[in-house]
PyMOL Python script that loads the backbone (N, CA, C, O; Angstrom):
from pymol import cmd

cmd.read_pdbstr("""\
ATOM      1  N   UNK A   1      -0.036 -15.948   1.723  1.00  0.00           N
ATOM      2  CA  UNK A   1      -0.992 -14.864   1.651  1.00  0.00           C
ATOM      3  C   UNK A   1      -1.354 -14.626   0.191  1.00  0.00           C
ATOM      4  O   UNK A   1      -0.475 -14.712  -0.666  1.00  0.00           O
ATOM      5  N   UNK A   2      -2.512 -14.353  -0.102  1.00  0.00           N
ATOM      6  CA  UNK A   2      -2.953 -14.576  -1.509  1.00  0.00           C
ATOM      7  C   UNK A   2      -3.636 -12.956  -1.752  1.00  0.00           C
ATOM      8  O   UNK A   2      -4.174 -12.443  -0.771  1.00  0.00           O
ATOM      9  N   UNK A   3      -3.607 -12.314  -2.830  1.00  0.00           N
ATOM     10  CA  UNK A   3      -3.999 -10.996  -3.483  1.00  0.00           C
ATOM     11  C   UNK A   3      -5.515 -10.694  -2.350  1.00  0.00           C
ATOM     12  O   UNK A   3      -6.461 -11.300  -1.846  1.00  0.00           O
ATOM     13  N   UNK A   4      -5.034  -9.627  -2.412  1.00  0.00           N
ATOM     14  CA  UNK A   4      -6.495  -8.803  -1.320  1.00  0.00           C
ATOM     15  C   UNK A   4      -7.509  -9.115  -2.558  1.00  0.00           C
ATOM     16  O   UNK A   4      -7.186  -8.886  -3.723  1.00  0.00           O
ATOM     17  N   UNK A   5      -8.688  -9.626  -2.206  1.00  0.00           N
ATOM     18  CA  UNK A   5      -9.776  -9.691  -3.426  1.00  0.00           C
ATOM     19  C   UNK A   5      -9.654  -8.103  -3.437  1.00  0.00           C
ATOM     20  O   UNK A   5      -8.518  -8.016  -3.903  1.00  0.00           O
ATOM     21  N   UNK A   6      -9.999  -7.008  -3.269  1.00  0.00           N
ATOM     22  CA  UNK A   6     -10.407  -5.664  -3.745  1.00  0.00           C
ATOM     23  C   UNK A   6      -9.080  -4.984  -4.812  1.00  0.00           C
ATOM     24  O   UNK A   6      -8.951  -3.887  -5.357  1.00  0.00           O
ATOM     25  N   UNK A   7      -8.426  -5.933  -4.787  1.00  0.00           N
ATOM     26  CA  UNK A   7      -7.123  -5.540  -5.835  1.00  0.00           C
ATOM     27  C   UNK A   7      -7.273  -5.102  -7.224  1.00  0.00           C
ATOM     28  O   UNK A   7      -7.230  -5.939  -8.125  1.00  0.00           O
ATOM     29  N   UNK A   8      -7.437  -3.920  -7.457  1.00  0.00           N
ATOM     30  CA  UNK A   8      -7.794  -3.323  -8.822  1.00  0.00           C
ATOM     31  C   UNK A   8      -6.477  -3.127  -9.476  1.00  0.00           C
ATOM     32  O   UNK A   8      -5.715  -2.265  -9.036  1.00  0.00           O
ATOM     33  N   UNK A   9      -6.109  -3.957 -10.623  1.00  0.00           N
ATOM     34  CA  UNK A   9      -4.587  -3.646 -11.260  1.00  0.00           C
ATOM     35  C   UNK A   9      -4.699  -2.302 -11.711  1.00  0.00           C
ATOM     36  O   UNK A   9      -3.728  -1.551 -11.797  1.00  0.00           O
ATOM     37  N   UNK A  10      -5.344  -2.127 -11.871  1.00  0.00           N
ATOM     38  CA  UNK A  10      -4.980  -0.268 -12.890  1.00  0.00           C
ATOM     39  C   UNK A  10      -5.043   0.869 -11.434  1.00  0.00           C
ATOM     40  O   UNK A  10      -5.148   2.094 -11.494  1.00  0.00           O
ATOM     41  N   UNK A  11      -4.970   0.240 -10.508  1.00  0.00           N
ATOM     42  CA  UNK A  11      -4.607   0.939  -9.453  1.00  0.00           C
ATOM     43  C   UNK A  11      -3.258   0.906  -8.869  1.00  0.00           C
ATOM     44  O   UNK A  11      -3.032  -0.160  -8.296  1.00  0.00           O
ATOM     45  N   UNK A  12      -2.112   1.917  -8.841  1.00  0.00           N
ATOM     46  CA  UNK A  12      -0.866   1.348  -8.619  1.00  0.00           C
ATOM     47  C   UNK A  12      -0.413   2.582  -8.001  1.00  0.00           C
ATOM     48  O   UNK A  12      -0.745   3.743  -8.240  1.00  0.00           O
ATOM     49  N   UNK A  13       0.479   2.067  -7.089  1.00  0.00           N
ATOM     50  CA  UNK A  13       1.674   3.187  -6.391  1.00  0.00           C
ATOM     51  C   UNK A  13       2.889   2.806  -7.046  1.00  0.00           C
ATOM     52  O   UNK A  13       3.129   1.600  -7.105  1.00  0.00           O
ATOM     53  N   UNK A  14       3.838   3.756  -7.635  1.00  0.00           N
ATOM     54  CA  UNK A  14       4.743   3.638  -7.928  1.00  0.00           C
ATOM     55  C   UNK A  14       6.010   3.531  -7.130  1.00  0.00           C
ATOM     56  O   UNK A  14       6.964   4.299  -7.253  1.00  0.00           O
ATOM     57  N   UNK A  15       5.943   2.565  -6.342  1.00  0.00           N
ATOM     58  CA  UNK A  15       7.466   2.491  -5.627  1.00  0.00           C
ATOM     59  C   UNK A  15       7.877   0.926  -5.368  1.00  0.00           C
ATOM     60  O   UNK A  15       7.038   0.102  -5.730  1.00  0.00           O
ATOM     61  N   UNK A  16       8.881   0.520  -4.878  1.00  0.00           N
ATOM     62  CA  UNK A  16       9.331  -0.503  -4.778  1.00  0.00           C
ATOM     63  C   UNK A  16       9.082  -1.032  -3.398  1.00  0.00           C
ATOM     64  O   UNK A  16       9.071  -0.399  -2.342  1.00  0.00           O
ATOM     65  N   UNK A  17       8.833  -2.650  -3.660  1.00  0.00           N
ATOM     66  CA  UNK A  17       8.153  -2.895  -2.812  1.00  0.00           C
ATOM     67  C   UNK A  17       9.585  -3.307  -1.649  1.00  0.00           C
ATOM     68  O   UNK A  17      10.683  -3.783  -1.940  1.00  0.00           O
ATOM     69  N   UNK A  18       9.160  -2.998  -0.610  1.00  0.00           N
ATOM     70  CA  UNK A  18      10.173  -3.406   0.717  1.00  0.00           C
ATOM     71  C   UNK A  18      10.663  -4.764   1.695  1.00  0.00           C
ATOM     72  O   UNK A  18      11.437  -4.944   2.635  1.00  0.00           O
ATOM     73  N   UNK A  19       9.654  -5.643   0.812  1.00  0.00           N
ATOM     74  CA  UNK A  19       9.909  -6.719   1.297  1.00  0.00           C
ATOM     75  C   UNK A  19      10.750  -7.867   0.926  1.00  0.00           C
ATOM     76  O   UNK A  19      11.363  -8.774   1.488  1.00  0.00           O
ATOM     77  N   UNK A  20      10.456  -7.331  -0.551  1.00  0.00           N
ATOM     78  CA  UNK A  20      10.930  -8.185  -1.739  1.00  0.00           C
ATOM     79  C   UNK A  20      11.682  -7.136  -3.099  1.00  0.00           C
ATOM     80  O   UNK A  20      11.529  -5.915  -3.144  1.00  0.00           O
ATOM     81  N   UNK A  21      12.568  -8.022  -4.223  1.00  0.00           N
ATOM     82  CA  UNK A  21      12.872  -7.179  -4.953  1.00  0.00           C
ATOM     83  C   UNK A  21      11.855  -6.270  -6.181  1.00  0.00           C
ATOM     84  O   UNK A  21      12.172  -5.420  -7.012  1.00  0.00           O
ATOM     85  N   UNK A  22      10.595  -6.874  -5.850  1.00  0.00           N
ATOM     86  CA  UNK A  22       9.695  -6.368  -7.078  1.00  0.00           C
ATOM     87  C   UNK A  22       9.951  -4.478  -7.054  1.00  0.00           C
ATOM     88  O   UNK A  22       9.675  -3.772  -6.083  1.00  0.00           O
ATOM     89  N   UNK A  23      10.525  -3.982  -8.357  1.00  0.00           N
ATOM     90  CA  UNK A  23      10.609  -2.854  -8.366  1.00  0.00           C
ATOM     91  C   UNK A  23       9.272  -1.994  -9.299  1.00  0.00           C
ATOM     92  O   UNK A  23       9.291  -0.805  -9.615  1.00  0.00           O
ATOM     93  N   UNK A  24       8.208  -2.961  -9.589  1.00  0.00           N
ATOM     94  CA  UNK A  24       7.318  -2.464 -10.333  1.00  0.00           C
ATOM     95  C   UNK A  24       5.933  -2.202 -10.428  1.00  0.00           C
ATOM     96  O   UNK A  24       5.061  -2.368 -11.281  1.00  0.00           O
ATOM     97  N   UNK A  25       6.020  -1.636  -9.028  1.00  0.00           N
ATOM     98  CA  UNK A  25       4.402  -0.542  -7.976  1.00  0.00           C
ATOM     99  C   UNK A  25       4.026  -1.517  -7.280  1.00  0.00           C
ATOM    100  O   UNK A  25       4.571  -2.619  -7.335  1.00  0.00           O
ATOM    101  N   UNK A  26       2.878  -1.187  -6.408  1.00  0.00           N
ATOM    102  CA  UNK A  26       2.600  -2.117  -6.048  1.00  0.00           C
ATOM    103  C   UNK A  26       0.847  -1.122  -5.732  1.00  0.00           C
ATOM    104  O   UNK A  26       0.635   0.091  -5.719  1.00  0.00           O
ATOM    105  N   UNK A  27       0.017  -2.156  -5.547  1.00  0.00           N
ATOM    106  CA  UNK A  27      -1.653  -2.128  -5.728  1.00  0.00           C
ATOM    107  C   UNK A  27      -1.949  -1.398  -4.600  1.00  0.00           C
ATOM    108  O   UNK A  27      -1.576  -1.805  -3.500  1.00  0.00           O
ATOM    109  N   UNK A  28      -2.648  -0.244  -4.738  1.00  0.00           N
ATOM    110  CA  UNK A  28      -3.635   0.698  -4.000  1.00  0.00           C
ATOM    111  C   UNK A  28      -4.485  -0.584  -3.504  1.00  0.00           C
ATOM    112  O   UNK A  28      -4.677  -1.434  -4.373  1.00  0.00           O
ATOM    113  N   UNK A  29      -4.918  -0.786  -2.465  1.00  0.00           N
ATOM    114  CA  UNK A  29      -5.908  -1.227  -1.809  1.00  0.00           C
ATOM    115  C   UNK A  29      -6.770   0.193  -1.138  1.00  0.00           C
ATOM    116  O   UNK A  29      -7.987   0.290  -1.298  1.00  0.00           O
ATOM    117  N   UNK A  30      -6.204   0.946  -0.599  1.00  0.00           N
ATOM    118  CA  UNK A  30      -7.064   1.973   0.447  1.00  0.00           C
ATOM    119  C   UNK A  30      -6.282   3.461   0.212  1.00  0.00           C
ATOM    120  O   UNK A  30      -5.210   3.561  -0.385  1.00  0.00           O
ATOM    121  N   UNK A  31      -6.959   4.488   0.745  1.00  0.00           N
ATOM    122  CA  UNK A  31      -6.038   5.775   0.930  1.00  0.00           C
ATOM    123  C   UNK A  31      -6.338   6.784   1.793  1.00  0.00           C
ATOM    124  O   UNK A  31      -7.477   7.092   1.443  1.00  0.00           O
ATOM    125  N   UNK A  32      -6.004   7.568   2.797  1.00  0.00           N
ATOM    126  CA  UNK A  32      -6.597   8.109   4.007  1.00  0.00           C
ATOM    127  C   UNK A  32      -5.473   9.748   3.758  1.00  0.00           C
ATOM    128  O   UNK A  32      -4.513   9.644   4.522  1.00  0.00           O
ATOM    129  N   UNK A  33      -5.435  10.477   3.313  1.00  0.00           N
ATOM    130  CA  UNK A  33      -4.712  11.771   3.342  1.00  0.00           C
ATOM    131  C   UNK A  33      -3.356  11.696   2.813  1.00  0.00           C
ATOM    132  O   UNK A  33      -3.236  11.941   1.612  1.00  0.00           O
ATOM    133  N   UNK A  34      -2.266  11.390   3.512  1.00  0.00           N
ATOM    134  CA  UNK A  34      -1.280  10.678   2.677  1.00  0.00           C
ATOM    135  C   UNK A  34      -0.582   9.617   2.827  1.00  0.00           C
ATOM    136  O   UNK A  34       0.578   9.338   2.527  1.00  0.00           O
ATOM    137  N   UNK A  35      -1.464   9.021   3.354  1.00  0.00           N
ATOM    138  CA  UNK A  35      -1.359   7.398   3.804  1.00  0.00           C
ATOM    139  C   UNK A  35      -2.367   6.309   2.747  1.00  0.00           C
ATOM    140  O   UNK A  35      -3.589   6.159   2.728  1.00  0.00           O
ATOM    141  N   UNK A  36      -1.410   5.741   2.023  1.00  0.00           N
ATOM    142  CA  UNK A  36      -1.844   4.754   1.555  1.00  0.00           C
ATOM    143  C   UNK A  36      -1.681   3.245   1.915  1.00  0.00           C
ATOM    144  O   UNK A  36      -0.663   2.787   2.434  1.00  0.00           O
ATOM    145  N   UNK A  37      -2.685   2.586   1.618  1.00  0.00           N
ATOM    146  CA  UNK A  37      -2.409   0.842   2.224  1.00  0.00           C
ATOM    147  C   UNK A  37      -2.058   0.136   0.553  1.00  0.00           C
ATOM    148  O   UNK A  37      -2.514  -0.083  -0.569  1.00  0.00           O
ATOM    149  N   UNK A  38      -1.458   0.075   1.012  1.00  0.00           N
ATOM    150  CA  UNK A  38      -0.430  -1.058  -0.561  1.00  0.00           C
ATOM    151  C   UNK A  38      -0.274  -2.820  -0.315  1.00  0.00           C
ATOM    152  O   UNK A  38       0.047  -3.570   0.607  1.00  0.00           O
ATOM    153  N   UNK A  39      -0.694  -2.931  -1.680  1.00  0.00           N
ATOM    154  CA  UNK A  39      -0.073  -4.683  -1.393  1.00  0.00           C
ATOM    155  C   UNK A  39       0.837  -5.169  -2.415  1.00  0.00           C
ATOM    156  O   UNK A  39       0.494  -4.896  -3.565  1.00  0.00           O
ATOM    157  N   UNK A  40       1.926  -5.830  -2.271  1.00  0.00           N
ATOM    158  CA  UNK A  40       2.964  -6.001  -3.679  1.00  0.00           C
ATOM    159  C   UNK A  40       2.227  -7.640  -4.538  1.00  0.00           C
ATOM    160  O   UNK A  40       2.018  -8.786  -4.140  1.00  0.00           O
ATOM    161  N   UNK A  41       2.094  -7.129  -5.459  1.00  0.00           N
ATOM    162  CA  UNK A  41       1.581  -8.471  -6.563  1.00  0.00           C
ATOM    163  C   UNK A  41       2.721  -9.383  -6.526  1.00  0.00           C
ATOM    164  O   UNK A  41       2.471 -10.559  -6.790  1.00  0.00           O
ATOM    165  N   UNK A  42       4.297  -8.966  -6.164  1.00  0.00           N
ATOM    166  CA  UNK A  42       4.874 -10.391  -5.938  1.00  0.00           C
ATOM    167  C   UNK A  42       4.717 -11.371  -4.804  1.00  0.00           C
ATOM    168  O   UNK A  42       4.313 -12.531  -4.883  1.00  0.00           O
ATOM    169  N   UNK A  43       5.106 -10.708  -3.738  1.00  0.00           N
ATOM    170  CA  UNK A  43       5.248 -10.663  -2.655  1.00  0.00           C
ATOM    171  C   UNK A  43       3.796 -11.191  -1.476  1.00  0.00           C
ATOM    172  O   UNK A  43       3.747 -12.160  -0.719  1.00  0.00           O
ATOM    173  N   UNK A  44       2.965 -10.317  -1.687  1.00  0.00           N
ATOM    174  CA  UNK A  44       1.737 -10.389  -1.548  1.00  0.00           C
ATOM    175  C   UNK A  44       1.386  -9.488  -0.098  1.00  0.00           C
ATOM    176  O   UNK A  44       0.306  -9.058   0.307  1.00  0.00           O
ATOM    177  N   UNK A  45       2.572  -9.409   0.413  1.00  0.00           N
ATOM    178  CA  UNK A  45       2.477  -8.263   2.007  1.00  0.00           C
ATOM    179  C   UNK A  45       2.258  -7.407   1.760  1.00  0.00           C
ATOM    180  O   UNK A  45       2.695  -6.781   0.794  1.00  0.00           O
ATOM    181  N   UNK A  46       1.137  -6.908   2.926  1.00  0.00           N
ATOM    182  CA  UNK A  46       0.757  -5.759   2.749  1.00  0.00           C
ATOM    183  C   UNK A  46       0.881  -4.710   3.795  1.00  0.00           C
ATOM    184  O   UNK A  46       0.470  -5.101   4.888  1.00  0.00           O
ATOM    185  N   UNK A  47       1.456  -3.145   3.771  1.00  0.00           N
ATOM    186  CA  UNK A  47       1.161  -2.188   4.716  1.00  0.00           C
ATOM    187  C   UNK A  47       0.761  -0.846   4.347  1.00  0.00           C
ATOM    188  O   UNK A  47       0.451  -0.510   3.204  1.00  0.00           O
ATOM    189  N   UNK A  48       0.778  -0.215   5.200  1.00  0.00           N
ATOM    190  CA  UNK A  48       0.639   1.528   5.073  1.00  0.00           C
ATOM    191  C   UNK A  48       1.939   1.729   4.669  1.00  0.00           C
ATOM    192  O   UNK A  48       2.908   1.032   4.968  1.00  0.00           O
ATOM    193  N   UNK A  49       1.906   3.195   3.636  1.00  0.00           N
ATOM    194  CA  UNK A  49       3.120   3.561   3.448  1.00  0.00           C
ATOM    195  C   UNK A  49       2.724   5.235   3.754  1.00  0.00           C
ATOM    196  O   UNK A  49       1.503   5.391   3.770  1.00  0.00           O
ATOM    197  N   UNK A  50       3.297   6.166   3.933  1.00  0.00           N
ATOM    198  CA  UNK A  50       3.224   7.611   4.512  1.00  0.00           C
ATOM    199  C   UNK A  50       4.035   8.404   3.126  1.00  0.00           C
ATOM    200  O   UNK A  50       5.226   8.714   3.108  1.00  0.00           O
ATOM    201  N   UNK A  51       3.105   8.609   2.086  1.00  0.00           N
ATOM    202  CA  UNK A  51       3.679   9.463   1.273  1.00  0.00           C
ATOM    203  C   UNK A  51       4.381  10.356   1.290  1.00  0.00           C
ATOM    204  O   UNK A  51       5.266  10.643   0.484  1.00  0.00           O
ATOM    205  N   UNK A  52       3.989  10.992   2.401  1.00  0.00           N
ATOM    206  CA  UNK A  52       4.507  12.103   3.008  1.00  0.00           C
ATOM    207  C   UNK A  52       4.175  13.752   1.950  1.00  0.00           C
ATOM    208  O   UNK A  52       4.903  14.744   1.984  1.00  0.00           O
ATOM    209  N   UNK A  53       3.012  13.615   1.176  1.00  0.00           N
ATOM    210  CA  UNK A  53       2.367  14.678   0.942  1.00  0.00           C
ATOM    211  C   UNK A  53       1.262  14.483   1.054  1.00  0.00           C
ATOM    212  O   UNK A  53       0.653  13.502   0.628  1.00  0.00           O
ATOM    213  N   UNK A  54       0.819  15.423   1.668  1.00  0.00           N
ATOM    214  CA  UNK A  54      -0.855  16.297   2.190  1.00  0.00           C
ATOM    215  C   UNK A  54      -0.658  16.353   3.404  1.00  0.00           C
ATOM    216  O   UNK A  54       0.463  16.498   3.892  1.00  0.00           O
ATOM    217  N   UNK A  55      -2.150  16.202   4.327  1.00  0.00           N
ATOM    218  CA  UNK A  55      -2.392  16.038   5.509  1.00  0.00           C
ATOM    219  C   UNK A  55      -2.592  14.569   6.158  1.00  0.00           C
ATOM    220  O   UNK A  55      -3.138  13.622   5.592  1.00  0.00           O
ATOM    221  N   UNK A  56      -2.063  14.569   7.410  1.00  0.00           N
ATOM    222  CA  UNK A  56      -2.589  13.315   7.914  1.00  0.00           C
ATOM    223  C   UNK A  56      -1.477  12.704   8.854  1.00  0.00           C
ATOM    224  O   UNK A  56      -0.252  12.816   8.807  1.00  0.00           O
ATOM    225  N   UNK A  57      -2.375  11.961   9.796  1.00  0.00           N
ATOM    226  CA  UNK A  57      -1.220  11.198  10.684  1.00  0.00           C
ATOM    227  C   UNK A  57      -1.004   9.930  10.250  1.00  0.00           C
ATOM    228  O   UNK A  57      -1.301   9.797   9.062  1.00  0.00           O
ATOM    229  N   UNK A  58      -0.507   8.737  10.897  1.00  0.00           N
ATOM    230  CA  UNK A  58      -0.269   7.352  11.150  1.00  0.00           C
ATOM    231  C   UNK A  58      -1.747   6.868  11.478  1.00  0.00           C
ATOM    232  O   UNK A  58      -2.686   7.455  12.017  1.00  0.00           O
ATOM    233  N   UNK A  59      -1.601   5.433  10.897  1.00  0.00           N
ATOM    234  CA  UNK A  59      -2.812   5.009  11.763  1.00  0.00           C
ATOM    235  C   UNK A  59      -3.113   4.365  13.229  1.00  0.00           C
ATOM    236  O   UNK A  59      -2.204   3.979  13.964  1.00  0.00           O
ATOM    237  N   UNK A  60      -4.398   4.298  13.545  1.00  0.00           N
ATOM    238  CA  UNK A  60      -4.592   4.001  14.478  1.00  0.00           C
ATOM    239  C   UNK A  60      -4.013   2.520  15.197  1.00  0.00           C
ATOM    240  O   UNK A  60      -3.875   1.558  14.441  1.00  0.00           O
ATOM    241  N   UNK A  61      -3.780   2.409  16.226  1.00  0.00           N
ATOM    242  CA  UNK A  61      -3.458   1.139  17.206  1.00  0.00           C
ATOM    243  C   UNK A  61      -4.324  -0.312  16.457  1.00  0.00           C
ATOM    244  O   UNK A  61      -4.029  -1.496  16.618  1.00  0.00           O
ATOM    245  N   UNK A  62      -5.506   0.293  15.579  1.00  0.00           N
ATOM    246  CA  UNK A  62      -6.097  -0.901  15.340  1.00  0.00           C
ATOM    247  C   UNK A  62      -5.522  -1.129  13.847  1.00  0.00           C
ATOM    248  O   UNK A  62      -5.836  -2.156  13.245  1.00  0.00           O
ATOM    249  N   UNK A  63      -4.611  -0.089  13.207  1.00  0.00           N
ATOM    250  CA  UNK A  63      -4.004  -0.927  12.007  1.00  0.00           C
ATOM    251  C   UNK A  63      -4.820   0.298  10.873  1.00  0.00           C
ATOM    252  O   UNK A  63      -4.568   0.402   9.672  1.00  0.00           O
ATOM    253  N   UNK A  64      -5.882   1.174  11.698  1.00  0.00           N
ATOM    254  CA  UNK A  64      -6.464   1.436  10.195  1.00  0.00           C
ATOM    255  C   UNK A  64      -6.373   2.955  10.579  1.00  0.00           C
ATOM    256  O   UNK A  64      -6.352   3.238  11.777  1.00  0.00           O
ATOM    257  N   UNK A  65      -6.308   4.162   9.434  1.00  0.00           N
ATOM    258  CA  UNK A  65      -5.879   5.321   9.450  1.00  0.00           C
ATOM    259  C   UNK A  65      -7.303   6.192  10.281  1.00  0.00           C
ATOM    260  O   UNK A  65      -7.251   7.405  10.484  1.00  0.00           O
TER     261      UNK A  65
END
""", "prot")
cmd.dss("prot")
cmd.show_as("cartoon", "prot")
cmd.util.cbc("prot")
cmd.orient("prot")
């Protein structure tokens, strides 16, 4: 799996990524209330993560918030 083309580096979540050991953010692709879609620059997987501040549910059955 290769970098989402819309991958803006100066866009970053600060947490560690879960798939792999990269401990150093990983790329905003999208953001819906407090659901963000992340992709790790090592790794290259990508999901929703649930910040768990503001408003907002899970996303939908089709993958998108």
């Amino acid at each position: 799996m290769a970098l989402d083309p819309s991958v803006d580096i100066g866009r970053k979540v600060w947490r560690s990524c879960t798939h792999c050991p990269n401990a150093d953010g990983l790329y905003l692709l999208k953001s819906n209330a407090n659901l963000v879609y992340v992709q790790c620059p090592l790794c290259h997987n990508t999901w929703w993560l649930d910040t768990k501040f503001g408003q907002g549910g899970g996303p939908d059955k089709s993958g998108n918030p």
